[in-house]
C-alpha positions as CSV (number, residue, x, y, z in Angstrom):
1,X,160.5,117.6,197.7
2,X,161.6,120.3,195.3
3,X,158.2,122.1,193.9
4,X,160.0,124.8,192.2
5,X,157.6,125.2,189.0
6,X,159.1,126.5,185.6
7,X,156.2,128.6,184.0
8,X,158.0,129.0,180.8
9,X,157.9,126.0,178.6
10,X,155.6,124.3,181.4
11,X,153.8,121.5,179.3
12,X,156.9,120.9,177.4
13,X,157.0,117.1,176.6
14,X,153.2,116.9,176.8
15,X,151.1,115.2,174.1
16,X,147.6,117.1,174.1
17,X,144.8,116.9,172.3
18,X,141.9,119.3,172.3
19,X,138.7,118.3,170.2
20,X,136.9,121.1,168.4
21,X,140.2,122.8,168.2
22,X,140.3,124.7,165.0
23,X,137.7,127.8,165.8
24,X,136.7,129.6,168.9
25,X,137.8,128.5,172.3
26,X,139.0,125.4,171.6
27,X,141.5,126.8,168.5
28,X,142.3,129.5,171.3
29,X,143.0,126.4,174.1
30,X,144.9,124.6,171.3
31,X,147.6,127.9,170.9
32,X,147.3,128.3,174.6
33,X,148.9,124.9,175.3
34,X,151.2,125.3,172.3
35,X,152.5,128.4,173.7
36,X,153.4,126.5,176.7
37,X,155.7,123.7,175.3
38,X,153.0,120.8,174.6
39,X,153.0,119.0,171.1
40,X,149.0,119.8,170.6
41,X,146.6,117.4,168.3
42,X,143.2,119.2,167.2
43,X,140.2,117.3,165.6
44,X,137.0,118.4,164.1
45,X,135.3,117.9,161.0
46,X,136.7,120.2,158.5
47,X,140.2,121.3,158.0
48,X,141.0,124.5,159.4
49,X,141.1,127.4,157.1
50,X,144.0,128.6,158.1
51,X,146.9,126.4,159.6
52,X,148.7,127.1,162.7
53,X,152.0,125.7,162.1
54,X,153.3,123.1,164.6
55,X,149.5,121.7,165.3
56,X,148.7,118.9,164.4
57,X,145.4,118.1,162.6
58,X,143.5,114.8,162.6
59,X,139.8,114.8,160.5
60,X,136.7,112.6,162.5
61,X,133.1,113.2,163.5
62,X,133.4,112.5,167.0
63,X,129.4,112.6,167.2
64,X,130.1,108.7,165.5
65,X,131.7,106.4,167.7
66,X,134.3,105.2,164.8
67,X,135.4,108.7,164.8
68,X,136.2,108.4,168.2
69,X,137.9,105.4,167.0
70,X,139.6,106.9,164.2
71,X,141.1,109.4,167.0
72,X,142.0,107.4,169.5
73,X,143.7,104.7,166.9
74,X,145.7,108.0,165.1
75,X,147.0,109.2,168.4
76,X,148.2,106.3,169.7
77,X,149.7,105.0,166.8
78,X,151.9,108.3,166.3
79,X,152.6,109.6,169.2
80,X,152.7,106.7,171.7
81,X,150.4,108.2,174.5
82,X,148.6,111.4,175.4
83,X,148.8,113.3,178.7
84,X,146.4,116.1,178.0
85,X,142.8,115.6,176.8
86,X,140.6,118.7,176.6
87,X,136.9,117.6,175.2
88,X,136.2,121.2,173.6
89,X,133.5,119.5,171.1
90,X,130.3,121.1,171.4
91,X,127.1,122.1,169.4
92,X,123.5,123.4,169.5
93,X,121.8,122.5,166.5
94,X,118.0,122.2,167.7
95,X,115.4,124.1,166.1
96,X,114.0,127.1,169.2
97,X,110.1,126.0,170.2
98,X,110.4,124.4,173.6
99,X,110.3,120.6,173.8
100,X,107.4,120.1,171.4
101,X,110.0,121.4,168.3
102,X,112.5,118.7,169.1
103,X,112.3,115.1,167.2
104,X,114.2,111.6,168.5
105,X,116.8,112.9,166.0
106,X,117.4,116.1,167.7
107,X,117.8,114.8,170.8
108,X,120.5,111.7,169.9
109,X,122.4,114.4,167.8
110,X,122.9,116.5,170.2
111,X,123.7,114.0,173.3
112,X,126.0,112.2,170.9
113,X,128.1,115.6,170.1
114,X,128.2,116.8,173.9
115,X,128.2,113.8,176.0
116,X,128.9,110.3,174.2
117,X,131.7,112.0,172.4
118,X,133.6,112.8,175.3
119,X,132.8,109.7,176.9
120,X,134.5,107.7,173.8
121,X,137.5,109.3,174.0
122,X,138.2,109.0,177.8
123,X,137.6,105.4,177.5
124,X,140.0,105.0,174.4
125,X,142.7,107.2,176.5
126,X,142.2,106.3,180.2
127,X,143.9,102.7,180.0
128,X,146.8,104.0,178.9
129,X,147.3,107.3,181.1
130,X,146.2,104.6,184.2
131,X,149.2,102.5,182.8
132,X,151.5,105.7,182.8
133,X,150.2,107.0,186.0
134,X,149.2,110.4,185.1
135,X,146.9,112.5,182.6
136,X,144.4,115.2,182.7
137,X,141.6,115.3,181.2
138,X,139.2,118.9,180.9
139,X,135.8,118.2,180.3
140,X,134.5,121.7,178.5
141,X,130.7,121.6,179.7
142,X,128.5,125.2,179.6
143,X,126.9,127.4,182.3
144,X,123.6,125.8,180.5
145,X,124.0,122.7,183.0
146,X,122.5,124.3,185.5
147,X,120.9,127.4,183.5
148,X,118.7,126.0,180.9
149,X,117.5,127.9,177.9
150,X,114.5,125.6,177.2
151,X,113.2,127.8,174.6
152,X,116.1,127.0,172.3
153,X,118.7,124.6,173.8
154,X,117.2,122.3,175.7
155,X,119.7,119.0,174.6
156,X,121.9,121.0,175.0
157,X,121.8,122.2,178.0
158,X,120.2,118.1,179.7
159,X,123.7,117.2,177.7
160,X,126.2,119.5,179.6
161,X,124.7,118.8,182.6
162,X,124.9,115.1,181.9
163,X,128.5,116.2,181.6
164,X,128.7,117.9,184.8
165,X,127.6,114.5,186.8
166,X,129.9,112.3,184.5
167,X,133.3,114.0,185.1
168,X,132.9,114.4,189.1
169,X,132.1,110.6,189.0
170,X,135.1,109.5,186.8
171,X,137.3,111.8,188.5
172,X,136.7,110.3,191.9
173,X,137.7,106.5,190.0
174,X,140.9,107.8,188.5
175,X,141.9,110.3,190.8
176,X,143.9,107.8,192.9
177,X,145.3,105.9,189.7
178,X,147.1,109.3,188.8
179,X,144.6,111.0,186.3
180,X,143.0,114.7,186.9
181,X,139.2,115.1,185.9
182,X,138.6,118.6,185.9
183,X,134.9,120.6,184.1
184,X,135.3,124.0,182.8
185,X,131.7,125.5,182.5
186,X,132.0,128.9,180.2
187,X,128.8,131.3,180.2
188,X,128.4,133.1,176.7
189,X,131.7,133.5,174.6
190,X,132.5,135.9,171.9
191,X,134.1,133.9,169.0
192,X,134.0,134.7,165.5
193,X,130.2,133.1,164.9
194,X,128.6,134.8,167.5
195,X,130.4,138.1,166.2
196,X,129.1,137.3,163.3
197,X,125.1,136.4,164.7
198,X,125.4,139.7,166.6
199,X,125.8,141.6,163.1
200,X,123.0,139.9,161.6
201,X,120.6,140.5,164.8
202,X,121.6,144.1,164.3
203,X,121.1,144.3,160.9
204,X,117.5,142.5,161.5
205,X,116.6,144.8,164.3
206,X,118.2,148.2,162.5
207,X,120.4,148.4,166.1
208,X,124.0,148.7,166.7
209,X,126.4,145.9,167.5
210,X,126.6,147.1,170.6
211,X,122.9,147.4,171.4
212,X,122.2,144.1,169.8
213,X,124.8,142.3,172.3
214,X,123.1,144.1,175.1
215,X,119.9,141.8,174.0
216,X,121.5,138.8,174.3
217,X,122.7,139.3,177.5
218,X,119.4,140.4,178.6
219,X,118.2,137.0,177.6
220,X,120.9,135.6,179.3
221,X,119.5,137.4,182.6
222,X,122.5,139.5,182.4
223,X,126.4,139.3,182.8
224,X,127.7,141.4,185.4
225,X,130.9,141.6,184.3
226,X,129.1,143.9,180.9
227,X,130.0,141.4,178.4
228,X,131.0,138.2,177.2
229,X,134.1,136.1,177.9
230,X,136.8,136.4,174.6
231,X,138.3,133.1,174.1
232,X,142.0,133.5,175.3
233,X,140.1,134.2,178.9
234,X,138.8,130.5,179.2
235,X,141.6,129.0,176.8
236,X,144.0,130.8,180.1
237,X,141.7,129.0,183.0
238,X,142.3,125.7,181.2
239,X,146.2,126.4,180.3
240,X,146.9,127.1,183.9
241,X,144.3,123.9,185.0
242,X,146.1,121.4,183.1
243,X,149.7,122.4,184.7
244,X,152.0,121.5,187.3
245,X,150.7,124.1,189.1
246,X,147.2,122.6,189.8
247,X,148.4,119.0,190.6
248,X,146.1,118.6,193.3
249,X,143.0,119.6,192.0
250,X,140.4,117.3,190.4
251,X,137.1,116.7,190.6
252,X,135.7,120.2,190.6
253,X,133.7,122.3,188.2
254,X,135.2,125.8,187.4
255,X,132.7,128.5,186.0
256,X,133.5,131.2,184.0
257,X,130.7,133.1,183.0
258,X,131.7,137.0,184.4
259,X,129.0,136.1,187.5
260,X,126.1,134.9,185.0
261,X,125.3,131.9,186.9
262,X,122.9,133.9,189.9
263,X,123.8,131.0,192.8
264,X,126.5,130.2,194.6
């Protein structure tokens, strides 16, 4: 069997779709497989602000299930299939307090966003990459599944860990019917937002950028690596995932935190 591997133009042919794909990691996993041949779908609420030409841009709340719906329908119908699902979508909206802060409503929101979504769209997309006998699907989940910050995140992190459990389990159903299941958990990442909550914290605190992210991490129980992951760092875990070149792995959480996580 020939298992000579082209790097350049790797994905090329590939239909991929990466949900929460216009900011942050997910815009920076959406140029990552771009870069590597794939026709790439993002979905979020809003419209980008600015457009990244040849990416594709479909509008849906995929915290409802007929956005879901709305995505799965739009793909289909235009493209014919997908091969590459990354389920990027993720939010922590809850008010901090502990659990006596959070409502019903804080709780469904949440779960809905980081665990029903994803769950909608692998169901709209599995039939069809079953039929075709091959896929991959990335689950993004969050160190948070197995370290909690109950103080502020605590659907979050139940969520993501939710997550965690679903995508070992489907990946063990579909893993002989051709499909990859994969979980990349990501500790603290430095996108635009949190640049931008690190400048109002040091503002607040009359600190420097610098000494302001030192705080966070702190919190965080500290990052060994001395700072936080930039985008393009996970966006290249999941690029290299969702090749040819890791065919035979499924089923397996991959963290990248910079050795947050204290465990093995």
């Amino acid at each position: 069997m020939d298992t000579h591997i082209h790097f350049n133009n790797e994905l090329s042919g590939k239909i991929a779709l990466v949900t929460g794909g216009t900011k942050g990691a997910g815009k920076a996993i959406a140029d990552r497989l771009l870069q590597a041949g794939a026709t790439v779908i993002v979905t979020a609420r809003n419209k980008p602000e600015t457009e990244t030409p040849n990416i594709n841009f479909i509008s849906a709340d995929l915290s409802k299930a007929e956005g879901a719906q709305k995505v799965v329908g739009e793909v289909l119908s235009t493209y014919g299939r997908l091969d590459i699902l990354v389920n990027n979508l993720g939010s922590s909206e809850t008010p901090a307090g502990g659990f006596n802060a959070l409502t019903d409503a804080d709780w469904e929101s949440t779960l809905q966003a980081n665990l029903l979504a994803p769950v909608r769209l692998d169901r709209g997309f599995l039939p069809q990459m079953i039929e075709q006998k091959s896929g991959v699907i990335i689950h993004i989940a969050s160190i948070q599944g197995k370290l909690p910050l109950f103080e502020s995140t605590l659907p979050y992190a139940a969520a993501k860990a939710g997550l965690i459990n679903y995508s070992k389990s489907l990946s063990n159903e579909v893993a002989p019917k051709g499909v990859r299941v994969l979980t990349v958990s990501p500790g603290w990442i430095k996108t635009d937002n949190v640049q931008r909550w690190l400048e109002t914290i040091a503002q607040n605190s009359n600190s420097s950028i610098e000494e302001a992210q030192q705080s966070v991490m702190d919190a965080l129980g500290g990052i060994p690596f001395g700072r936080p992951a930039e985008p393009e760092e996970v966006a290249e875990l999941v690029g290299f995932l969702v090749s040819p070149r890791a065919n035979y792995l499924t089923g397996t959480e991959y963290i990248i935190d910079g050795g947050t996580v204290p465990t093995i």
